[in-house]
C-alpha positions as CSV (number, residue, x, y, z in Angstrom):
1,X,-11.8,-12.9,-10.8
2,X,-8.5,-11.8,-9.7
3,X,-8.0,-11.7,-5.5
4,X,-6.8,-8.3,-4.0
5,X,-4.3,-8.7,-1.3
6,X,-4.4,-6.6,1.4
7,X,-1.8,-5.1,3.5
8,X,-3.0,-3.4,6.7
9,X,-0.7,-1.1,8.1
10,X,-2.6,0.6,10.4
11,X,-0.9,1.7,13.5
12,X,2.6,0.9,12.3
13,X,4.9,3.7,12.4
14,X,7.5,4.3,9.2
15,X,9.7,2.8,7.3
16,X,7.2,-0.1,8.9
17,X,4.3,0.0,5.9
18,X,6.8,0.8,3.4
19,X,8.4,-2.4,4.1
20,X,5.6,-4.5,4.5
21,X,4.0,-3.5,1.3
22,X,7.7,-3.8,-0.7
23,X,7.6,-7.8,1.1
24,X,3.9,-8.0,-0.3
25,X,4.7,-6.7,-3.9
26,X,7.9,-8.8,-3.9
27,X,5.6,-11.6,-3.6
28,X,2.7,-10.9,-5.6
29,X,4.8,-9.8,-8.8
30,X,1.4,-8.2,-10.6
31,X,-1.7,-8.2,-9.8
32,X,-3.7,-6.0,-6.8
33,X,-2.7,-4.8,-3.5
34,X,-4.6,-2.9,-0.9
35,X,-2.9,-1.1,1.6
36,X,-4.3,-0.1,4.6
37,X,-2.3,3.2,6.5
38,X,-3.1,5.4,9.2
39,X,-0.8,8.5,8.5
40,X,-0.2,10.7,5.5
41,X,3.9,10.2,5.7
42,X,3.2,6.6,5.4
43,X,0.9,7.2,2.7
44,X,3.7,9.5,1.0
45,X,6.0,6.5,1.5
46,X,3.7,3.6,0.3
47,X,2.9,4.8,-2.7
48,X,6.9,6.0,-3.3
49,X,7.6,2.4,-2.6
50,X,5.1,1.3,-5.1
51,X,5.6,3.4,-7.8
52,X,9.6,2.4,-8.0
53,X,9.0,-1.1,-8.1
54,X,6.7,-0.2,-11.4
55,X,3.0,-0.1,-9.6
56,X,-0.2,2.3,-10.5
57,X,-1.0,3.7,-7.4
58,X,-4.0,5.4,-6.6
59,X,-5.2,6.5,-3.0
60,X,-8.4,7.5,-1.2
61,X,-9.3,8.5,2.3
62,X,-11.4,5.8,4.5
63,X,-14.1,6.9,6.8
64,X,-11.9,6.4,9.6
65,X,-9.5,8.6,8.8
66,X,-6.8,7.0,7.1
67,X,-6.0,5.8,3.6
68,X,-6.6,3.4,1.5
69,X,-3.8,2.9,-1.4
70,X,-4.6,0.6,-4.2
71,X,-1.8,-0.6,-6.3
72,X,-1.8,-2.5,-9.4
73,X,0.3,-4.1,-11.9
C-alpha cells in the first residue's frame, strides 16, 4: 500500500501553499500527495505548481469549504 502525504495548507496565504507543496513534491519524487487549501487562488496555484513539475492533479471541494487537491505521479 502506498502512503499519501499530506500537505495542509489551510490558513496560509499565497505563494505560502504553492511553496510548501513544491518542498513536498521535491521530496516525495512520485507517488501521492494531498493538499489541503482554504482558498480558490491557492487552489489555482497548487495545482499550477503541480502540474509543471509533471503531476496529475485532480481537485474536490471538502465539507468545510475548501479543497482538497490530490496529486500523483
Amino acid at each position: 500500500m502506498n502512503a499519501i502525504t499530506i500537505v495542509d495548507a489551510r490558513g496560509l496565504s499565497c505563494p505560502q501553499p504553492a511553496l510548501l507543496t513544491r518542498q513536498a513534491i521535491d521530496q516525495l519524487k512520485q507517488g501521492r500527495l494531498e493538499v489541503l487549501v482554504d482558498s480558490g487562488t491557492s487552489r489555482d496555484n497548487v495545482a499550477r505548481t503541480a502540474e509543471k513539475a509533471g503531476w496529475r492533479v485532480t481537485a474536490e471541494d471538502t465539507p468545510e469549504g475548501g479543497f482538497r487537491l490530490n496529486l500523483e505521479k
